[in-house]
mmCIF entry with sequence, helices, sheets and N, C-alpha, C, O atoms, coordinates in Angstrom:
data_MODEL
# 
_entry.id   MODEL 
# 
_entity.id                         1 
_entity.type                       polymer 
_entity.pdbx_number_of_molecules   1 
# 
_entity_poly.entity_id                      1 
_entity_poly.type                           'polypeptide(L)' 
_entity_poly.nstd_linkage                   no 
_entity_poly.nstd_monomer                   no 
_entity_poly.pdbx_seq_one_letter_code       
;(UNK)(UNK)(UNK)(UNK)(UNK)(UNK)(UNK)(UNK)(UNK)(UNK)(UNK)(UNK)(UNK)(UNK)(UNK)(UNK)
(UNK)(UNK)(UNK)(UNK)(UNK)(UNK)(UNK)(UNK)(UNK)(UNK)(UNK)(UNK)(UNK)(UNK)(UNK)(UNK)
(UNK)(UNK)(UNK)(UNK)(UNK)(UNK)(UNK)(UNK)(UNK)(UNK)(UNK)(UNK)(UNK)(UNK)(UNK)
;
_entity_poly.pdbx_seq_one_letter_code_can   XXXXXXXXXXXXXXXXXXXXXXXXXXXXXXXXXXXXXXXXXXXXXXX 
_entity_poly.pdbx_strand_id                 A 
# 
loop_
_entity_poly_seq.entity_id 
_entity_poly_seq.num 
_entity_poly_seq.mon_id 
_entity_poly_seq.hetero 
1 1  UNK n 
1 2  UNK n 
1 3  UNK n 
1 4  UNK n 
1 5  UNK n 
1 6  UNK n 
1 7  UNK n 
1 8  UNK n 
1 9  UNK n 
1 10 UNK n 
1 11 UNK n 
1 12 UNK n 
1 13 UNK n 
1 14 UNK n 
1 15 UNK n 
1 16 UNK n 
1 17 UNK n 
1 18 UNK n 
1 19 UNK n 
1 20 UNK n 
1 21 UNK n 
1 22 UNK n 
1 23 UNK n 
1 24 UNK n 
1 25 UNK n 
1 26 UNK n 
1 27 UNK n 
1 28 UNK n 
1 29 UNK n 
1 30 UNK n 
1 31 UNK n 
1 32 UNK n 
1 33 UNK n 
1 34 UNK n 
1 35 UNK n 
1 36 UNK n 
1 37 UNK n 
1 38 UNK n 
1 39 UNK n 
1 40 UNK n 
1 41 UNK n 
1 42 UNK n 
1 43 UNK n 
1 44 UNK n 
1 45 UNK n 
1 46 UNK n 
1 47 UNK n 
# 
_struct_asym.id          A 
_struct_asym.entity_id   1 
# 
_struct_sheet.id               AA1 
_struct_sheet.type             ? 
_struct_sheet.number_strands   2 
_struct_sheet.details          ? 
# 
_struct_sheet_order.sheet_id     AA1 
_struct_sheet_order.range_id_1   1 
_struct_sheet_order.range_id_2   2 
_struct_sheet_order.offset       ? 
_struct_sheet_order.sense        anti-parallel 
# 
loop_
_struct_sheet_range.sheet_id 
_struct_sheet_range.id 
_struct_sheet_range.beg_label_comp_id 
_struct_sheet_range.beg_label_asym_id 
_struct_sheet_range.beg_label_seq_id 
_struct_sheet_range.pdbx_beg_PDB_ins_code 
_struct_sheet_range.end_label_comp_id 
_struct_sheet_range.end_label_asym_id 
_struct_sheet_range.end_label_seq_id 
_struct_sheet_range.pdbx_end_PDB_ins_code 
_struct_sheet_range.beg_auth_comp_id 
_struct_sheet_range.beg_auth_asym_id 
_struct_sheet_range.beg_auth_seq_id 
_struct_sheet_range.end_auth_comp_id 
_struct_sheet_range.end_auth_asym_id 
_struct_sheet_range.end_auth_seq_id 
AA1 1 UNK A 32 ? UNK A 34 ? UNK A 32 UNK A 34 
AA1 2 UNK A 44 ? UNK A 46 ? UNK A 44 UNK A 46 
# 
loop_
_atom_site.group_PDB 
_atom_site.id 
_atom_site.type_symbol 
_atom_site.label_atom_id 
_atom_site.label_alt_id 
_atom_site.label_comp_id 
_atom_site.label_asym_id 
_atom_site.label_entity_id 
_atom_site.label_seq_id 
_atom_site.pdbx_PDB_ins_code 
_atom_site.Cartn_x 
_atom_site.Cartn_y 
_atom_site.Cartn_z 
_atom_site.occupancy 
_atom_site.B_iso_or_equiv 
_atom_site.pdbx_formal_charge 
_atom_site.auth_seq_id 
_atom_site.auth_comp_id 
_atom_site.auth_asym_id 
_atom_site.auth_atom_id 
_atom_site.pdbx_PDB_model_num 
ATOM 1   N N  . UNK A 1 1  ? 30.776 -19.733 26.640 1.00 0.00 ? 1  UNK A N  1 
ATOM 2   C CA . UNK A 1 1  ? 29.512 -19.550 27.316 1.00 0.00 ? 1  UNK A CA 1 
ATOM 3   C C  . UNK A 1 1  ? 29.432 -18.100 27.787 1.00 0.00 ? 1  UNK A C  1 
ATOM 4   O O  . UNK A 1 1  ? 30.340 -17.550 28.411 1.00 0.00 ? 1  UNK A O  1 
ATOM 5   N N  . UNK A 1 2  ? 28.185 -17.473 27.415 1.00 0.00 ? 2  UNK A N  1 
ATOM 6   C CA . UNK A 1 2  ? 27.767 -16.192 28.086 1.00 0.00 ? 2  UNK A CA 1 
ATOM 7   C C  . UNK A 1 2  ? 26.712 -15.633 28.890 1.00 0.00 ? 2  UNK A C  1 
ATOM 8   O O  . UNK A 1 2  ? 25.810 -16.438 28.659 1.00 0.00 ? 2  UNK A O  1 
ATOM 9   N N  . UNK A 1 3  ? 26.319 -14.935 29.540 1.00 0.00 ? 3  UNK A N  1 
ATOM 10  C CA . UNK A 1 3  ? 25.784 -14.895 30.903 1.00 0.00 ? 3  UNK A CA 1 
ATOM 11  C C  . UNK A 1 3  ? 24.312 -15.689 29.923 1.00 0.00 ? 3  UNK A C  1 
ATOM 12  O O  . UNK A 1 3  ? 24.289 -15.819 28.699 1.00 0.00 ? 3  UNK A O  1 
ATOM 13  N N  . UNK A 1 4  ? 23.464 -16.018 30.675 1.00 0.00 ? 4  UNK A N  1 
ATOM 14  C CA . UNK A 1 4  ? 22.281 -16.739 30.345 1.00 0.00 ? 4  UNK A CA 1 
ATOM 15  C C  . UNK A 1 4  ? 22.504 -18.073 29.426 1.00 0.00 ? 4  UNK A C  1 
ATOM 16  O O  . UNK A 1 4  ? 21.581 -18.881 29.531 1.00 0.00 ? 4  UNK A O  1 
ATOM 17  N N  . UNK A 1 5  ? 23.441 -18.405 28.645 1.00 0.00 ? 5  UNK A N  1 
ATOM 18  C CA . UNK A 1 5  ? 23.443 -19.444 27.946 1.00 0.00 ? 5  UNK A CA 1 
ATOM 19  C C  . UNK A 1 5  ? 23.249 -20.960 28.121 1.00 0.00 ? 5  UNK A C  1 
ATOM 20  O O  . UNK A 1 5  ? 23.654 -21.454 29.174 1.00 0.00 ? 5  UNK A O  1 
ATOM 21  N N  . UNK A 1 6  ? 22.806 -21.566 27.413 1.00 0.00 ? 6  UNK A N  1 
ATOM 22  C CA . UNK A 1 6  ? 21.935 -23.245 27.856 1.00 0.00 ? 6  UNK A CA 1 
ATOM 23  C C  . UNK A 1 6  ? 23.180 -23.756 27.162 1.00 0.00 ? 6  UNK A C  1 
ATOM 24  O O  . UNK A 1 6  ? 23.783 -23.170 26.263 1.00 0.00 ? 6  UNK A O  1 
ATOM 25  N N  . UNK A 1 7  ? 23.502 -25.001 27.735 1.00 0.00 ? 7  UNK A N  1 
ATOM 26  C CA . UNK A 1 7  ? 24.356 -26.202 27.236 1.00 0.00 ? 7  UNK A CA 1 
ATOM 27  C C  . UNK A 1 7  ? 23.531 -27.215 27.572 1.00 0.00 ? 7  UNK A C  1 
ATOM 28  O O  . UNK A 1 7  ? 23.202 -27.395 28.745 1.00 0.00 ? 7  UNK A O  1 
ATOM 29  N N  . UNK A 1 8  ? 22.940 -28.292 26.174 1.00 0.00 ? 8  UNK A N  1 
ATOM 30  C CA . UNK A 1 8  ? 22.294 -29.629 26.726 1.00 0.00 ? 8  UNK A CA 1 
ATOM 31  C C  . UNK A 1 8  ? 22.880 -30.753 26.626 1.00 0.00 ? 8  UNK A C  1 
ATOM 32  O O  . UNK A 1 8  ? 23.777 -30.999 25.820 1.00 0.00 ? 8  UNK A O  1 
ATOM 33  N N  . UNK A 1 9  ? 22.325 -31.664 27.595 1.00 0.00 ? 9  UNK A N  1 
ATOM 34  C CA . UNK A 1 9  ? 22.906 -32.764 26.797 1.00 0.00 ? 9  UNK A CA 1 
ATOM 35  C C  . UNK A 1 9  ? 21.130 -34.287 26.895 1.00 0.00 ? 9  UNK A C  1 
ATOM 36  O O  . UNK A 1 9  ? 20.213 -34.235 27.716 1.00 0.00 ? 9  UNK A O  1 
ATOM 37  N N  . UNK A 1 10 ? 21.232 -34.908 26.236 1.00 0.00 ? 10 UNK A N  1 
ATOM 38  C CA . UNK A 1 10 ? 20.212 -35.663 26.215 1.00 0.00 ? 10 UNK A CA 1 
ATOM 39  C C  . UNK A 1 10 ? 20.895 -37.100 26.370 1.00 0.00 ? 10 UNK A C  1 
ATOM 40  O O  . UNK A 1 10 ? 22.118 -37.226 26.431 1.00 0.00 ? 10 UNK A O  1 
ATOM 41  N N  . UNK A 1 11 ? 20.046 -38.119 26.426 1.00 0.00 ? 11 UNK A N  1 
ATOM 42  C CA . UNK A 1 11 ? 20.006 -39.187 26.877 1.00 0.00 ? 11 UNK A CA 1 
ATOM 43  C C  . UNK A 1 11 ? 21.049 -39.913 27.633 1.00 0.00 ? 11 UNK A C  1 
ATOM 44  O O  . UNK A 1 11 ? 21.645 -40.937 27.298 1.00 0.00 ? 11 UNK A O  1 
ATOM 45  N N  . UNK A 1 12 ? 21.174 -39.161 28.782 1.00 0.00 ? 12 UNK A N  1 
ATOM 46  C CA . UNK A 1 12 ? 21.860 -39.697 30.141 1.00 0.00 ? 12 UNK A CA 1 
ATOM 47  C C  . UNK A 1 12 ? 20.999 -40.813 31.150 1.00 0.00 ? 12 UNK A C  1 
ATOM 48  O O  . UNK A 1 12 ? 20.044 -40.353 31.775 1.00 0.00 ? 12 UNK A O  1 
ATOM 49  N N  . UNK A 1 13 ? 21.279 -42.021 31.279 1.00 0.00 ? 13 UNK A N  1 
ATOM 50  C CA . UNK A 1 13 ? 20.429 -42.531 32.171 1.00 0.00 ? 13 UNK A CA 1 
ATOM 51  C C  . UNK A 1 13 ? 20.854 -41.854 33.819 1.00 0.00 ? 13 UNK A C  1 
ATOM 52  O O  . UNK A 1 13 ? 22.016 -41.968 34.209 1.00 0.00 ? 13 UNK A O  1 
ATOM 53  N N  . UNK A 1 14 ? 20.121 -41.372 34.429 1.00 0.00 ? 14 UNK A N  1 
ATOM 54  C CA . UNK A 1 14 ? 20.441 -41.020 35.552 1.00 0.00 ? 14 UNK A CA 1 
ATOM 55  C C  . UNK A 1 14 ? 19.850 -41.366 37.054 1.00 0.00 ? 14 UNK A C  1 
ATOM 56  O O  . UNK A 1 14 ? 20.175 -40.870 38.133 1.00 0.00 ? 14 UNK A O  1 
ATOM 57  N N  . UNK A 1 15 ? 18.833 -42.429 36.746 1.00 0.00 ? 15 UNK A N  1 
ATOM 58  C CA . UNK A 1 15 ? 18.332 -43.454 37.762 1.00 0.00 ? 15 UNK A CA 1 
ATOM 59  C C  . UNK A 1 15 ? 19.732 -43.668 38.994 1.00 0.00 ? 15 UNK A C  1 
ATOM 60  O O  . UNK A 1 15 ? 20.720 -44.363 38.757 1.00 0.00 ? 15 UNK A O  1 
ATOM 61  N N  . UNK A 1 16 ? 19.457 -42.742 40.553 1.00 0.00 ? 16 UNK A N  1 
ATOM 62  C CA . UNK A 1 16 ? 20.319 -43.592 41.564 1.00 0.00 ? 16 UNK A CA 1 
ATOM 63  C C  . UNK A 1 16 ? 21.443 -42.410 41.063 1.00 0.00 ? 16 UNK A C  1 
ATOM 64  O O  . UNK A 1 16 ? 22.593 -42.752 41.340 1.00 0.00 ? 16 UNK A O  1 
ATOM 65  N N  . UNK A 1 17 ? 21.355 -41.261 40.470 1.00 0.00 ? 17 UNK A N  1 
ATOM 66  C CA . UNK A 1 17 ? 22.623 -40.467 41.017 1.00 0.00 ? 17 UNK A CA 1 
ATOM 67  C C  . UNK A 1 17 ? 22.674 -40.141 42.172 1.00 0.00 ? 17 UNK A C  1 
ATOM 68  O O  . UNK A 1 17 ? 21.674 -40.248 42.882 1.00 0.00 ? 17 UNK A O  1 
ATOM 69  N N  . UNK A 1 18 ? 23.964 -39.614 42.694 1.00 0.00 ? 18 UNK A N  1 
ATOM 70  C CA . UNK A 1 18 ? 23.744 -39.312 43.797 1.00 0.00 ? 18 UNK A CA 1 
ATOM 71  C C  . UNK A 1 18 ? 24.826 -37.753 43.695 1.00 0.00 ? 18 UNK A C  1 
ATOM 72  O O  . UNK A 1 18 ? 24.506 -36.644 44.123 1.00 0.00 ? 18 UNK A O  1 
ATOM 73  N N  . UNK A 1 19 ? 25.796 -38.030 43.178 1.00 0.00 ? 19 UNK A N  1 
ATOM 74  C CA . UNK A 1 19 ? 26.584 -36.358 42.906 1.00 0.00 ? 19 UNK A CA 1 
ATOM 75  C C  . UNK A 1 19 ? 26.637 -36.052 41.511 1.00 0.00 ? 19 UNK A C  1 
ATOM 76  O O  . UNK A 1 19 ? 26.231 -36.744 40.578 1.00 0.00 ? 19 UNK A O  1 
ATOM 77  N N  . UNK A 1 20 ? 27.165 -34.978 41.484 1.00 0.00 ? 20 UNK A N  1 
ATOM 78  C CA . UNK A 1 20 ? 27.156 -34.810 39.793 1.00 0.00 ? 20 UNK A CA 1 
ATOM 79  C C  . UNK A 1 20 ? 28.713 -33.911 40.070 1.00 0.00 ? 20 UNK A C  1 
ATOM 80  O O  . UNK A 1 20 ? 29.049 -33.293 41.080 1.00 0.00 ? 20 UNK A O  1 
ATOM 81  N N  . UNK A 1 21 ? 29.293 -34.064 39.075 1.00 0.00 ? 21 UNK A N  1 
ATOM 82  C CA . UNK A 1 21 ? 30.435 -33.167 38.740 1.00 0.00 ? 21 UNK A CA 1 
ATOM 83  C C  . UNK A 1 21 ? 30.994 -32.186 37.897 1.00 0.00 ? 21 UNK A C  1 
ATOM 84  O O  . UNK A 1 21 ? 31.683 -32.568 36.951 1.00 0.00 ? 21 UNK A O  1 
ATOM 85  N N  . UNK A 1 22 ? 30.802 -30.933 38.095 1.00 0.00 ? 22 UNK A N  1 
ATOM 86  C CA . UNK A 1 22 ? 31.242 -29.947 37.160 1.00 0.00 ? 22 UNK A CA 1 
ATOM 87  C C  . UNK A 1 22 ? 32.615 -29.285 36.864 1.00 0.00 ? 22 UNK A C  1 
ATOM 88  O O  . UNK A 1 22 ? 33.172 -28.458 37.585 1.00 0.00 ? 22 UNK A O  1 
ATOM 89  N N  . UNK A 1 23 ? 33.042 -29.754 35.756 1.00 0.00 ? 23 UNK A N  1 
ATOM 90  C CA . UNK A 1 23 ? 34.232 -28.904 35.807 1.00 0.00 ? 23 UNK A CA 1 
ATOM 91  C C  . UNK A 1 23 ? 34.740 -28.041 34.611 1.00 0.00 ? 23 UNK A C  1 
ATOM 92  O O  . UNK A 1 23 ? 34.512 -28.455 33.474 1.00 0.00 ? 23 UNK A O  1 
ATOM 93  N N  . UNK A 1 24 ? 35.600 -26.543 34.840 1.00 0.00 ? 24 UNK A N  1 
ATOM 94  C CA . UNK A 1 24 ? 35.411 -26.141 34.320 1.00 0.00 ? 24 UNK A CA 1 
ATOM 95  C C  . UNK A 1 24 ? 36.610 -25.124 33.569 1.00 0.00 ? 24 UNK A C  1 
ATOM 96  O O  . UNK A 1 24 ? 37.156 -24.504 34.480 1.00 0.00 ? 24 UNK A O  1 
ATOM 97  N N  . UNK A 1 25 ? 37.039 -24.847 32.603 1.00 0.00 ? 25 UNK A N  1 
ATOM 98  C CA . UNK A 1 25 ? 38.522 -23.896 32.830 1.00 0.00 ? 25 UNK A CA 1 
ATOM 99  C C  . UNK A 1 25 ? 38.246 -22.754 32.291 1.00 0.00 ? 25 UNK A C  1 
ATOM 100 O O  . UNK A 1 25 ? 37.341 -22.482 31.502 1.00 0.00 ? 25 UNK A O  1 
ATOM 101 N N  . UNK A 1 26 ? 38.907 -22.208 32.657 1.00 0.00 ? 26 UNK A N  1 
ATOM 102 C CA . UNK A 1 26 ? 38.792 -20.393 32.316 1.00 0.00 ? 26 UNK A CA 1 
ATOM 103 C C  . UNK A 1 26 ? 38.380 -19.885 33.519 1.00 0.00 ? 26 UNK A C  1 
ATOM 104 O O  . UNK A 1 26 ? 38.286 -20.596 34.520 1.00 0.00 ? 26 UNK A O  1 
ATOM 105 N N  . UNK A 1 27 ? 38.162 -18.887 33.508 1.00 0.00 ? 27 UNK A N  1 
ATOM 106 C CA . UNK A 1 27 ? 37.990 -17.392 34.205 1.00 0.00 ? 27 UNK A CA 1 
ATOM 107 C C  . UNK A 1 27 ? 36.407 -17.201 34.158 1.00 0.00 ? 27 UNK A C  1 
ATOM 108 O O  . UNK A 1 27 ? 36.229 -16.475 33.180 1.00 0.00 ? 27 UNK A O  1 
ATOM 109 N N  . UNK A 1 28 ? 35.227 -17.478 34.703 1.00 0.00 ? 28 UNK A N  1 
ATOM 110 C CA . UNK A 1 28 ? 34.210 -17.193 34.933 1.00 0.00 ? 28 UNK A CA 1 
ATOM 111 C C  . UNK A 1 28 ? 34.012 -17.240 36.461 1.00 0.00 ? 28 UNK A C  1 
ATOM 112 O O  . UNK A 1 28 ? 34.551 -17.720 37.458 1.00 0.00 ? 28 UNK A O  1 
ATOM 113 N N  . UNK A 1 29 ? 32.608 -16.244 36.001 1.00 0.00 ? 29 UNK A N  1 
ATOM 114 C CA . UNK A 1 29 ? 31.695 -16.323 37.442 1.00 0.00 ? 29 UNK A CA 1 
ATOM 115 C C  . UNK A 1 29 ? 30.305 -16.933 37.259 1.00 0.00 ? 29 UNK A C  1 
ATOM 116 O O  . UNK A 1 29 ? 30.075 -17.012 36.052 1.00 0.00 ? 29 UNK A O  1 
ATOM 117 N N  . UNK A 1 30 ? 29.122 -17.473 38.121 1.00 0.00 ? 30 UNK A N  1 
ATOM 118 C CA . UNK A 1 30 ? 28.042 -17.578 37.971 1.00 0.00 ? 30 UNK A CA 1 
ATOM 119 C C  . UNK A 1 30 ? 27.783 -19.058 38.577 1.00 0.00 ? 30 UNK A C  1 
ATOM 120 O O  . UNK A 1 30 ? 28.464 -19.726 39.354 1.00 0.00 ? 30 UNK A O  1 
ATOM 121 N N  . UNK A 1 31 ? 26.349 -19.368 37.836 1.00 0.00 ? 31 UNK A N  1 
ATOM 122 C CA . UNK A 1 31 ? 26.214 -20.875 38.381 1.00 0.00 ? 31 UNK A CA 1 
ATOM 123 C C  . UNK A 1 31 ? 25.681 -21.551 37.810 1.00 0.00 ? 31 UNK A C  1 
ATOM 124 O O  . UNK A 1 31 ? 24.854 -21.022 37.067 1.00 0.00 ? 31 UNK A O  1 
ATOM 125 N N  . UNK A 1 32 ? 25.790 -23.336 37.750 1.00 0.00 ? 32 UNK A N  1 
ATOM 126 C CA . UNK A 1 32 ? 24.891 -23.912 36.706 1.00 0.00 ? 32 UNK A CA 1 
ATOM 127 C C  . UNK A 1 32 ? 24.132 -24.444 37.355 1.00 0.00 ? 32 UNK A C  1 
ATOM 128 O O  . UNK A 1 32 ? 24.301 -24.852 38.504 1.00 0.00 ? 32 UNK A O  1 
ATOM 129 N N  . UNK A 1 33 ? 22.669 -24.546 36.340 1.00 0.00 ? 33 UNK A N  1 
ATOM 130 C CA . UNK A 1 33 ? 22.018 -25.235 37.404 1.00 0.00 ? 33 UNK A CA 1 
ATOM 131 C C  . UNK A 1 33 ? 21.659 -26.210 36.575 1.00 0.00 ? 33 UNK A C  1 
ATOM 132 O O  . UNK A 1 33 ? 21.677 -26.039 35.356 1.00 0.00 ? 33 UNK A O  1 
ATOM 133 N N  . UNK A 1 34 ? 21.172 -27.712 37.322 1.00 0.00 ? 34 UNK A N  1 
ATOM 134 C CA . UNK A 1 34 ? 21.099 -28.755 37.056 1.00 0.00 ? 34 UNK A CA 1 
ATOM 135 C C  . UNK A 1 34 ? 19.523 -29.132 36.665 1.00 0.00 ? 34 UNK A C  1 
ATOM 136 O O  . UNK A 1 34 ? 18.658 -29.160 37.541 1.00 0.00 ? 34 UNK A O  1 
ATOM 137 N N  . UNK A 1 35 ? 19.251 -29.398 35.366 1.00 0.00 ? 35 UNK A N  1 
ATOM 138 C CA . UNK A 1 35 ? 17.372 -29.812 35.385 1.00 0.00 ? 35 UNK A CA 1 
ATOM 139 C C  . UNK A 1 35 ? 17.486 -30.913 34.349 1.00 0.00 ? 35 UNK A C  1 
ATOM 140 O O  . UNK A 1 35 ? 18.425 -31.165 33.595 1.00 0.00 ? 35 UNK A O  1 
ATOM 141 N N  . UNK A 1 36 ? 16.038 -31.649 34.518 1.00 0.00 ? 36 UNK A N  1 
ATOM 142 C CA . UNK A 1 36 ? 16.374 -33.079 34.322 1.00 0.00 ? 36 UNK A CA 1 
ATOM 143 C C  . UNK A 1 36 ? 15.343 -32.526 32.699 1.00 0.00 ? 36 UNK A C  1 
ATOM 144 O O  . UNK A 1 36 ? 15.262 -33.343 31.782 1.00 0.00 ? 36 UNK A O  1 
ATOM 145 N N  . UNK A 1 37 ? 14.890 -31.606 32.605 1.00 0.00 ? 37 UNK A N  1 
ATOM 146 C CA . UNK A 1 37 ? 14.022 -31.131 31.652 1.00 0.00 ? 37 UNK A CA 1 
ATOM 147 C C  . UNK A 1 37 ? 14.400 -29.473 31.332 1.00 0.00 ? 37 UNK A C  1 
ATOM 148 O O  . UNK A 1 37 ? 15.053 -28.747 32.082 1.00 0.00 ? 37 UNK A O  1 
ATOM 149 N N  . UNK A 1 38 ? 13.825 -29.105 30.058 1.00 0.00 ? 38 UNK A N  1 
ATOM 150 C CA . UNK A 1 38 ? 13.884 -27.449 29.902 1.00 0.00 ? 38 UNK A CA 1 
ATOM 151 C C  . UNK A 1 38 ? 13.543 -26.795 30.332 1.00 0.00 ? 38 UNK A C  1 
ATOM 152 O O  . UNK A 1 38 ? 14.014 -25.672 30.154 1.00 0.00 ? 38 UNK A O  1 
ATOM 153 N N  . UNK A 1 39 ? 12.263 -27.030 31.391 1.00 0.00 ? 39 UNK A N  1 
ATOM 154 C CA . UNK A 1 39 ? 11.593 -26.352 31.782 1.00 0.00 ? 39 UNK A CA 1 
ATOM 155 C C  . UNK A 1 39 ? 11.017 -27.118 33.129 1.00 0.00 ? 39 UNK A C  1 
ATOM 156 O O  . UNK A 1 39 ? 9.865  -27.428 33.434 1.00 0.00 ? 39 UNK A O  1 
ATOM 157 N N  . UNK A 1 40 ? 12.285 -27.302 33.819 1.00 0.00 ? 40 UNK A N  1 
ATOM 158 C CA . UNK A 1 40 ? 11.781 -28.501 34.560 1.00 0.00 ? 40 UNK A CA 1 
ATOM 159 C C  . UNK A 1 40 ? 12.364 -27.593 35.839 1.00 0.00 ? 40 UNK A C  1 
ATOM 160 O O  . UNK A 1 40 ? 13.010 -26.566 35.631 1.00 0.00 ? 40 UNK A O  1 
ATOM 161 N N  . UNK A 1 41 ? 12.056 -28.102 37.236 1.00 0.00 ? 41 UNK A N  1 
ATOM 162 C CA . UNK A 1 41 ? 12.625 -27.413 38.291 1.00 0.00 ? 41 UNK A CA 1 
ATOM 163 C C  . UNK A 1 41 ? 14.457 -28.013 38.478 1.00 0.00 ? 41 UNK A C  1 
ATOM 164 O O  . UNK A 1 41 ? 14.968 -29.123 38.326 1.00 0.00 ? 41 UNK A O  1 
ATOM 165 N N  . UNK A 1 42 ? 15.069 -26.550 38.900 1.00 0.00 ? 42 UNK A N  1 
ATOM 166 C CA . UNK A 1 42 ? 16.426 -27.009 38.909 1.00 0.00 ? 42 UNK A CA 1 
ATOM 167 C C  . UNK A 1 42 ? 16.177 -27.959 40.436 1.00 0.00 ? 42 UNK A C  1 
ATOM 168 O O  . UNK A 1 42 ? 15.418 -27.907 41.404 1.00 0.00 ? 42 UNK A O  1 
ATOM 169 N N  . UNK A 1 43 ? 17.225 -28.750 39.998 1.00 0.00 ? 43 UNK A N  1 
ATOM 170 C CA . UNK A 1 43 ? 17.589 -30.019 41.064 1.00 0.00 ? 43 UNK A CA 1 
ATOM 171 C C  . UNK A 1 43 ? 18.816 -29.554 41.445 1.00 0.00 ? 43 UNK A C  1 
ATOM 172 O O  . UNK A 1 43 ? 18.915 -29.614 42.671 1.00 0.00 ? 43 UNK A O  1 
ATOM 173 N N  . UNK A 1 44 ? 20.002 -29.023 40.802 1.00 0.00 ? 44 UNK A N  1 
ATOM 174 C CA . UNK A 1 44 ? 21.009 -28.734 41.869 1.00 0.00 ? 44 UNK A CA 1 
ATOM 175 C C  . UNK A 1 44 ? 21.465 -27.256 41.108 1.00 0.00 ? 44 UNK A C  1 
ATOM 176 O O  . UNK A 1 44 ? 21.324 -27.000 39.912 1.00 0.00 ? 44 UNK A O  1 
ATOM 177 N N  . UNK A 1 45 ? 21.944 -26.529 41.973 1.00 0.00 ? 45 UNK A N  1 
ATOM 178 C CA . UNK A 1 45 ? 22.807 -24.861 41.793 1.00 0.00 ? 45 UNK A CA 1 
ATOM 179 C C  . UNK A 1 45 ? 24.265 -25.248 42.186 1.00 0.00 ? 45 UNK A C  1 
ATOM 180 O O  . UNK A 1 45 ? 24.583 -25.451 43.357 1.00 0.00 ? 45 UNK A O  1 
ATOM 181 N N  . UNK A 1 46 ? 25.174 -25.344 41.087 1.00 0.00 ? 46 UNK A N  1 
ATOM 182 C CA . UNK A 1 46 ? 26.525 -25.581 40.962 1.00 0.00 ? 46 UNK A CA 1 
ATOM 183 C C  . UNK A 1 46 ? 27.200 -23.829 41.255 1.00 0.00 ? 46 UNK A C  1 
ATOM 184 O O  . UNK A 1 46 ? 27.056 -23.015 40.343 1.00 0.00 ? 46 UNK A O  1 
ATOM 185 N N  . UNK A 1 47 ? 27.610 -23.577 42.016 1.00 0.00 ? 47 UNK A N  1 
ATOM 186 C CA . UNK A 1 47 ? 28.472 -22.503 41.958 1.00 0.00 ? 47 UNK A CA 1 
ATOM 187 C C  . UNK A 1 47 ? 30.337 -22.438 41.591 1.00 0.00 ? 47 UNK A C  1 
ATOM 188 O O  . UNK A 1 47 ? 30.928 -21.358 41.588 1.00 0.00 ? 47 UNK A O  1 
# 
């Protein structure tokens, strides 16, 4: 992954989440952010 890059994933039912978990290895900085769409408002900023 490099600075700006999208990772998707599709058909997650996600009705009643309540955390989400990111994890990650290597040596980076930055943050992900969480949207339920492409163009949708982020719902969570993972740092």
């Amino acid at each position: 992954m490099r600075d700006s890059a999208t990772a998707g994933f599709k058909y997650f039912h996600c009705d009643g989440i309540r955390r989400v978990k990111i994890k990650v290895r290597g040596y980076c900085r930055g943050t992900f952010d969480v949207k339920t769409s492409w163009d949708g408002p982020v719902l969570l900023e993972a740092i």
